[in-house]
N, C-alpha and C positions, 0 to 999 in steps of 0.2 A: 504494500500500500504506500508506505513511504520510503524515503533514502535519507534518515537520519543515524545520527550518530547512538546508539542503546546502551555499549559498553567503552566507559571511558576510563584511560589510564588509573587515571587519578579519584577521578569522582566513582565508577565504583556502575554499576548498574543502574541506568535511567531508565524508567517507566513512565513515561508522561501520559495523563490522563487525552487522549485523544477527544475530539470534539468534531462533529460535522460544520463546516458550513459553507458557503453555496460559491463558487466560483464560475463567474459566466453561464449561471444555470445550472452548471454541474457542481451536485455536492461531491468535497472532497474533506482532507481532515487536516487540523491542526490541535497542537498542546495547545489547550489555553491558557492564554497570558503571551505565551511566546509571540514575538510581532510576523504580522500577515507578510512580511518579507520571506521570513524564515518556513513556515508554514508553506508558502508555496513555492519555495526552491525546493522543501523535503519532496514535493507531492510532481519533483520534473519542471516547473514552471519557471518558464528563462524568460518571457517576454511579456512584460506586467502593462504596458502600451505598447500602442505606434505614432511617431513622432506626430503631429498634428500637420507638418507640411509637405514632407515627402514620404511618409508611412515607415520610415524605418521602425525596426524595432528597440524598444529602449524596456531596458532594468535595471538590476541593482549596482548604484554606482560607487556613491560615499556609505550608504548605511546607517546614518548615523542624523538624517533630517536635512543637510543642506543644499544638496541640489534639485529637488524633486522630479528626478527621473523617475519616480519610485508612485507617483500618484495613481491612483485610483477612486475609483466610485465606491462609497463604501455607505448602505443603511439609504439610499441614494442620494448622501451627503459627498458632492464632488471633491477634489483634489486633495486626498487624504494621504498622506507618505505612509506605502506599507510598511518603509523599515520601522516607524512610530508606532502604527498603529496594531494595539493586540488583538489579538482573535479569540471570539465570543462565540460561545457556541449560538447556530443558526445565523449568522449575521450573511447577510448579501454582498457580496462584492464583486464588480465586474470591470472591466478594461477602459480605461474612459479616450475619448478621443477626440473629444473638444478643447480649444484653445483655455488655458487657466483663467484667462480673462478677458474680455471683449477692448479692444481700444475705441475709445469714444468717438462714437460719429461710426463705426463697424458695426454696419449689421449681418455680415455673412458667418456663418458657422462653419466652419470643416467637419 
């Protein structure tokens, strides 16, 4: 199901309580608490968007909240940083591919 780490040198045998919840429709699973970054690299997941002007793929880059390659839709609360944000069991979160914010006087969407 996943590709986490279980047995660690030092720490000994991790069991993290698994939790569902829903990625782009598809439920999948994370430890809760652990951030919706980590959660979805265990579960395979490289490409958290697509750049908003040329569709490249973008993920995890700092880790750590400062460049928000890492946004997502989450509770359908947009531009959420998964490295930040932790995972609740059921919670929604899907790919988001709108510009973070409109420049005034732009009405078009991507």
């Amino acid at each position: 199901m996943t590709d986490r780490i279980m047995n660690h040198k030092i720490l000994g045998t991790i069991q993290p309580e698994l939790v569902p919840f829903r990625w782009n429709g598809e439920i999948i699973h994370g430890a809760e608490g652990e951030s919706l970054a980590a959660a979805l690299l265990a579960n395979g997941i490289r490409t958290l968007r697509r750049h908003e002007k040329d569709g490249k793929p973008r993920g995890i880059y700092c880790n750590i909240g400062h460049c928000s390659e890492c946004r997502v839709t989450v509770n359908g609360e947009r531009n959420q940083r998964a490295c930040l944000t932790p995972v609740e069991k059921g919670m929604d979160v899907e790919q988001q591919t709108e510009l973070p914010h409109l420049v005034k006087g732009d009405d078009a969407h991507v």
